[in-house]
PDB file of N, CA, C and O in Angstrom:
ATOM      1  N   UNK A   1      19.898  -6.348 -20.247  1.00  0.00           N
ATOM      2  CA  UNK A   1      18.668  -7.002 -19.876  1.00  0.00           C
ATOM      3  C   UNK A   1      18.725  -7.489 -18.427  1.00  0.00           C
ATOM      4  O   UNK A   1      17.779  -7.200 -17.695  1.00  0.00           O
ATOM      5  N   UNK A   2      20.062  -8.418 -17.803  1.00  0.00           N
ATOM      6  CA  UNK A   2      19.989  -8.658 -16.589  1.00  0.00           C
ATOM      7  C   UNK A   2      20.076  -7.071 -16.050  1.00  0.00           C
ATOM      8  O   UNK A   2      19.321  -7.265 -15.097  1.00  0.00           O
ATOM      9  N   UNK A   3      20.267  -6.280 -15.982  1.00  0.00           N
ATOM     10  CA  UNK A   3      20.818  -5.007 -15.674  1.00  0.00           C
ATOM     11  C   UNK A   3      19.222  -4.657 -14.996  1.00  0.00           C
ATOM     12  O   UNK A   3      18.944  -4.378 -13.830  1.00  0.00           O
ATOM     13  N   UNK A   4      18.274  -4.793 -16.249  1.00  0.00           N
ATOM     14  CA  UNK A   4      16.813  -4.410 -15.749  1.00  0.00           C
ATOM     15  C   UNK A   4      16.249  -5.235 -14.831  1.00  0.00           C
ATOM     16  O   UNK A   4      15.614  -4.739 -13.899  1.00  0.00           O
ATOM     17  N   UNK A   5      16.391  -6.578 -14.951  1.00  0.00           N
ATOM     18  CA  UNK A   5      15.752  -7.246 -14.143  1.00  0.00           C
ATOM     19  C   UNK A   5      16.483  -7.330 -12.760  1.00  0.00           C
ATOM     20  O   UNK A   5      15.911  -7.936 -11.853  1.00  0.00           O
ATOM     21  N   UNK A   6      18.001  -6.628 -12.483  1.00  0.00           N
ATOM     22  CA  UNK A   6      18.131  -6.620 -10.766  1.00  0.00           C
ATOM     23  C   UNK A   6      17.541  -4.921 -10.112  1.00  0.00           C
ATOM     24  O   UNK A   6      17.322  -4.607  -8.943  1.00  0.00           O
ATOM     25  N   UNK A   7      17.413  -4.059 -11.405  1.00  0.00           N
ATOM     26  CA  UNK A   7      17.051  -2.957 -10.155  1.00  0.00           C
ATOM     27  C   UNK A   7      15.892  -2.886 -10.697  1.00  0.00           C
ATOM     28  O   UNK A   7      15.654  -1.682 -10.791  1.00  0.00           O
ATOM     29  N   UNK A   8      14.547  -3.807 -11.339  1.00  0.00           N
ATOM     30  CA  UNK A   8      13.456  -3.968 -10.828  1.00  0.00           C
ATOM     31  C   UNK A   8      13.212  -4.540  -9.604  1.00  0.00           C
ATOM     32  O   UNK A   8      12.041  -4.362  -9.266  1.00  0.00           O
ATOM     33  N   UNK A   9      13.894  -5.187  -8.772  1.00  0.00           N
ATOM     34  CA  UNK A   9      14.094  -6.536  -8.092  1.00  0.00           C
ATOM     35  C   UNK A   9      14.170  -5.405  -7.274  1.00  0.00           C
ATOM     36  O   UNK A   9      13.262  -5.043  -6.526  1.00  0.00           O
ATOM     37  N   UNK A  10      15.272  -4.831  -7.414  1.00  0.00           N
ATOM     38  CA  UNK A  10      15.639  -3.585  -6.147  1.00  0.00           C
ATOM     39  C   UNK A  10      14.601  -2.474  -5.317  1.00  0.00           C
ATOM     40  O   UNK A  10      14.388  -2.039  -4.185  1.00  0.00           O
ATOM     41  N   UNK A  11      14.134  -2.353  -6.701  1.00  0.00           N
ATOM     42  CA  UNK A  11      12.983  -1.607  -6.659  1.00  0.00           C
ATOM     43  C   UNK A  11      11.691  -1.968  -5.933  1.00  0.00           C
ATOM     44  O   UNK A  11      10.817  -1.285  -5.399  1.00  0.00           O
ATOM     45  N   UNK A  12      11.886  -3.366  -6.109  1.00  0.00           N
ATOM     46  CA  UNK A  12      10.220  -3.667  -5.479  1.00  0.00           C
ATOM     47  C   UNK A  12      10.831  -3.776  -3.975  1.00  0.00           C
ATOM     48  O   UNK A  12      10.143  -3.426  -3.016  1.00  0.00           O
ATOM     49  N   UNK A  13      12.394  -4.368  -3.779  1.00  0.00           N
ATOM     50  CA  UNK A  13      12.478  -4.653  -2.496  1.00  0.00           C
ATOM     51  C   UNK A  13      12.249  -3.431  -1.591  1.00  0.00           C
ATOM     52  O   UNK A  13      11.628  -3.507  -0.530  1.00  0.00           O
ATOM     53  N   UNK A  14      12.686  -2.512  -1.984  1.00  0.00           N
ATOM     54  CA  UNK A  14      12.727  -1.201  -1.573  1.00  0.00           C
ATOM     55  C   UNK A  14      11.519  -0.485  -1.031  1.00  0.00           C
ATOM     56  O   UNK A  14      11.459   0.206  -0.014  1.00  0.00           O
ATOM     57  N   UNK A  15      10.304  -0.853  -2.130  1.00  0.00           N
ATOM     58  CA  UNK A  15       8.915  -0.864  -2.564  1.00  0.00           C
ATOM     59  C   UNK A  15       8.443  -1.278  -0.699  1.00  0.00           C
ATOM     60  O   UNK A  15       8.106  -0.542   0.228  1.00  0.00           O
ATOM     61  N   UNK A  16       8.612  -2.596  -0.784  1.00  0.00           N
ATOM     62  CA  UNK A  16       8.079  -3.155   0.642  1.00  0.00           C
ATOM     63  C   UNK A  16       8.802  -2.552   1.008  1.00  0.00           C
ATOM     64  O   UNK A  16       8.376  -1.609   0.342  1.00  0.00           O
ATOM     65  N   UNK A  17       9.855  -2.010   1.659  1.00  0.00           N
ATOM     66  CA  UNK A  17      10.595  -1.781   2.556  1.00  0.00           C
ATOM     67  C   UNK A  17      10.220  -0.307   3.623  1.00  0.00           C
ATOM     68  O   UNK A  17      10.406   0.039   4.789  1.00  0.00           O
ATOM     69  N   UNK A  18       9.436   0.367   2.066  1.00  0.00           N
ATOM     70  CA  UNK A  18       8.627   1.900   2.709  1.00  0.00           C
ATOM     71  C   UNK A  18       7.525   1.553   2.771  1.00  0.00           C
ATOM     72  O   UNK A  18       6.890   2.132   3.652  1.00  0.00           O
ATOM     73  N   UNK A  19       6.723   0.480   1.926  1.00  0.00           N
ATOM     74  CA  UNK A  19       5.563   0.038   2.553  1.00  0.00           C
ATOM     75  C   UNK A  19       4.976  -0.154   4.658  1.00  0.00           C
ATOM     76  O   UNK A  19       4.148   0.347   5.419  1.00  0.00           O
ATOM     77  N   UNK A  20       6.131  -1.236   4.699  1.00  0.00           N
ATOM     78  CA  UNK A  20       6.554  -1.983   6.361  1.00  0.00           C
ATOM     79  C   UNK A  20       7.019  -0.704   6.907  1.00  0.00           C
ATOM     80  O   UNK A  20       6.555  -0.666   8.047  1.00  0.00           O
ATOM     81  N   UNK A  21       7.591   0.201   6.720  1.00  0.00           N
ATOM     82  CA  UNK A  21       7.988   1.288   7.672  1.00  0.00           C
ATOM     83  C   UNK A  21       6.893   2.495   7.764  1.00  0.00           C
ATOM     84  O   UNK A  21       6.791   3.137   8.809  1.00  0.00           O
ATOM     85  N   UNK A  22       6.100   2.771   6.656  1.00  0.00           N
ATOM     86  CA  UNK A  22       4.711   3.781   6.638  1.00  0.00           C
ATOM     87  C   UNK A  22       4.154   2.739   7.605  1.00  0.00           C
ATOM     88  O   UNK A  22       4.118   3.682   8.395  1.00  0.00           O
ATOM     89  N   UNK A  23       3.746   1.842   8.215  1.00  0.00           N
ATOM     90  CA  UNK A  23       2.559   1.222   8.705  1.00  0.00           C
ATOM     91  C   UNK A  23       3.254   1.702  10.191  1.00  0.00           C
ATOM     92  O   UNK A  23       2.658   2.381  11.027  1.00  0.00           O
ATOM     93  N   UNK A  24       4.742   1.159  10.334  1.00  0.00           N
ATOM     94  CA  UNK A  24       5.364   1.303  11.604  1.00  0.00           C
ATOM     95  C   UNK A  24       5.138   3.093  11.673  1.00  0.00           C
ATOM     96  O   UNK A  24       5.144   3.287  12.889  1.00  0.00           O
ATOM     97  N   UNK A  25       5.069   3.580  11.434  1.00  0.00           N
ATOM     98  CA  UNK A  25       5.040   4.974  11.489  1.00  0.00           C
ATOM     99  C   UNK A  25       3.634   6.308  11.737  1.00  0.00           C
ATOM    100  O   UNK A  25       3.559   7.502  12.024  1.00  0.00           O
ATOM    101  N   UNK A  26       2.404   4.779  11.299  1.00  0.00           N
ATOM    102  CA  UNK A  26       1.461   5.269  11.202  1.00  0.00           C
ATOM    103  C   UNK A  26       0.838   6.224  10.025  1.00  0.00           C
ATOM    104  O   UNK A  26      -0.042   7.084  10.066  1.00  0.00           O
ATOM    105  N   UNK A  27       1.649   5.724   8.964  1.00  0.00           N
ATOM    106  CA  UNK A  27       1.068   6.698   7.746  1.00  0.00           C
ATOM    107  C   UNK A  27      -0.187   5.641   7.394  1.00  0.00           C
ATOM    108  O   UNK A  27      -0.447   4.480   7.710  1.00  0.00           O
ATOM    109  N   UNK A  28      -0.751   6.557   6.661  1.00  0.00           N
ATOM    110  CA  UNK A  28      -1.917   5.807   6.052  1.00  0.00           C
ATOM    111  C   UNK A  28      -1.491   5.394   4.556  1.00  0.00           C
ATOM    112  O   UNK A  28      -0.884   5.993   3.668  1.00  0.00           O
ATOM    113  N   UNK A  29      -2.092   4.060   4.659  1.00  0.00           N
ATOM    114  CA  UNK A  29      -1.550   3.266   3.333  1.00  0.00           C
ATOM    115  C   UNK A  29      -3.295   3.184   2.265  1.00  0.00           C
ATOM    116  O   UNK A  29      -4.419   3.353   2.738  1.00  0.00           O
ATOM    117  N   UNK A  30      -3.004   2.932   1.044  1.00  0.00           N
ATOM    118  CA  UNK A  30      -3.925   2.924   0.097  1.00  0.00           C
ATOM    119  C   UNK A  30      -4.898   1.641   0.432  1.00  0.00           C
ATOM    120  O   UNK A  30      -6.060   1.541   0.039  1.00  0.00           O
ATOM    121  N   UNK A  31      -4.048   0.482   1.400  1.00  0.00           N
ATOM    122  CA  UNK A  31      -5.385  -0.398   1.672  1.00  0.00           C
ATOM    123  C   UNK A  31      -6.050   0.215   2.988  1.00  0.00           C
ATOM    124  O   UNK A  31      -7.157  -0.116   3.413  1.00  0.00           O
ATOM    125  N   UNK A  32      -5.247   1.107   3.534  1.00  0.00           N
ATOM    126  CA  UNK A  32      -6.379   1.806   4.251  1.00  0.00           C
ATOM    127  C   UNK A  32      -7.544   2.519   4.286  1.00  0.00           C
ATOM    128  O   UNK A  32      -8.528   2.456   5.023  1.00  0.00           O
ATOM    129  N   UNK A  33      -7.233   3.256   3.289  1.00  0.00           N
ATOM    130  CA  UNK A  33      -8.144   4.302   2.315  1.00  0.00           C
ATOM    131  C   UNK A  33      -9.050   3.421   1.821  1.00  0.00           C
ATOM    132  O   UNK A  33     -10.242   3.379   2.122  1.00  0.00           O
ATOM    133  N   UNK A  34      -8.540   2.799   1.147  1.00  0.00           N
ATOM    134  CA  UNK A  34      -9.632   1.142   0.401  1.00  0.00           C
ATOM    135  C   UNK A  34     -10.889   0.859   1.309  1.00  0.00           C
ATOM    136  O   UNK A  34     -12.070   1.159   1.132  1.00  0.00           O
ATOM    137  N   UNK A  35     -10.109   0.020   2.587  1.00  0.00           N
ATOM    138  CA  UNK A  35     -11.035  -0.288   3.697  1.00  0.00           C
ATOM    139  C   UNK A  35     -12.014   0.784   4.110  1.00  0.00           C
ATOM    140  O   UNK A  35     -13.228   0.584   4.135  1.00  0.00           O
ATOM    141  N   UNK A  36     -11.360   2.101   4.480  1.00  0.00           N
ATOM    142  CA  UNK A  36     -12.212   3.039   5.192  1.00  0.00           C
ATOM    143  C   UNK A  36     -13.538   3.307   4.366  1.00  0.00           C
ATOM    144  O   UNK A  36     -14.703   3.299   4.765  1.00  0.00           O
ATOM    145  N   UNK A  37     -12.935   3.591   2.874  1.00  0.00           N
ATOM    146  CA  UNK A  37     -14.001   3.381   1.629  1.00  0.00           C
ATOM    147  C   UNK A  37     -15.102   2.934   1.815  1.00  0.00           C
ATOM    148  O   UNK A  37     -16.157   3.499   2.101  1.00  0.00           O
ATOM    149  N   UNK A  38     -14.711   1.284   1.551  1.00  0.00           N
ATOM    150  CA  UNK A  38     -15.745   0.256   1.657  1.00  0.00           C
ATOM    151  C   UNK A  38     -16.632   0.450   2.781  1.00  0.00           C
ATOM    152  O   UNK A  38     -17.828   0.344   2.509  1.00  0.00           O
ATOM    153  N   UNK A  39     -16.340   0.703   3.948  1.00  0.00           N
ATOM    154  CA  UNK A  39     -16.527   1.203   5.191  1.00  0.00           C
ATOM    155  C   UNK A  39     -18.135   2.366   5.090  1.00  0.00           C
ATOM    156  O   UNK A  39     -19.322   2.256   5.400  1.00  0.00           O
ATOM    157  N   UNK A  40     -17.489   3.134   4.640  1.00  0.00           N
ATOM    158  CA  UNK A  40     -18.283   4.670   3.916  1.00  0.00           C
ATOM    159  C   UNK A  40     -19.370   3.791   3.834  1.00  0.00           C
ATOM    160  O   UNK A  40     -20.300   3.489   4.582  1.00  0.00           O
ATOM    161  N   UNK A  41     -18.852   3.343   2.293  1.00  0.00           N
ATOM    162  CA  UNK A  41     -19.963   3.408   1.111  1.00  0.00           C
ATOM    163  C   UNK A  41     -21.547   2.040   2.279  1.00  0.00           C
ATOM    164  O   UNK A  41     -22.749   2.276   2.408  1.00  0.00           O
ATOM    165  N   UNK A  42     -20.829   0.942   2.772  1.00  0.00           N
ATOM    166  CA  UNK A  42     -21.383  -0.047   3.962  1.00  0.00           C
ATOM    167  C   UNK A  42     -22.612   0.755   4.966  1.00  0.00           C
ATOM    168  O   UNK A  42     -23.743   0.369   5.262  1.00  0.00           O
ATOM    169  N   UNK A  43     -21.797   2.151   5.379  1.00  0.00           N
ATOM    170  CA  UNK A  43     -22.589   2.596   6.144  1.00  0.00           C
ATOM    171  C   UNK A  43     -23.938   3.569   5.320  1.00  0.00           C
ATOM    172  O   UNK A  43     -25.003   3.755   5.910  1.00  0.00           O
ATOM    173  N   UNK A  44     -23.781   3.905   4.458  1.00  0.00           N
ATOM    174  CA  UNK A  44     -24.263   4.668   3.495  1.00  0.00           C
ATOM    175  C   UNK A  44     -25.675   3.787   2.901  1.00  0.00           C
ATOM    176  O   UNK A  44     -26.848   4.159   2.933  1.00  0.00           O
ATOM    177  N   UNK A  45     -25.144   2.587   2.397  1.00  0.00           N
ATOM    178  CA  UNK A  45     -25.845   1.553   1.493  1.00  0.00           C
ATOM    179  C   UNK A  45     -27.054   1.029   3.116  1.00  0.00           C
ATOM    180  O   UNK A  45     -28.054   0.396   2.780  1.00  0.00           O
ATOM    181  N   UNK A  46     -26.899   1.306   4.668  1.00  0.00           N
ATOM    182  CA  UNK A  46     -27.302   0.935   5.635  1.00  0.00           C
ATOM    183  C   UNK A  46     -28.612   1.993   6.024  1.00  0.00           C
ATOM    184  O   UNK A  46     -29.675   1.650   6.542  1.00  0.00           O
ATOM    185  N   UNK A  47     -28.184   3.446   5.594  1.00  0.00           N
ATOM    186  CA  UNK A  47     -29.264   4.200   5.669  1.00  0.00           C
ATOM    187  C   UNK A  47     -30.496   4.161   5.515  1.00  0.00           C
ATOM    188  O   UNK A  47     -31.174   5.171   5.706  1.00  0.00           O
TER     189      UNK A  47
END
């Protein structure tokens, strides 16, 4: 049981860790996509 709960732990750290380096890198992240979305649909709903 502790076994699961350190390489969930690991996992998420890890998680952020490619999160913070896609941004440094310029990948596009899912709150980007999100935003651009909202974005869309903003300009759309403006027509």
């Amino acid at each position: 049981m502790v076994i699961g709960i350190v390489v969930n732990v690991l996992e998420d750290e890890h998680s952020k860790e490619r999160e913070a380096q896609d941004k440094l890198d310029g990948k596009i992240t899912i709150e980007d996509v999100s935003r651009q979305l909202d974005e869309l649909k903003q300009m759309i709903a403006n027509k």
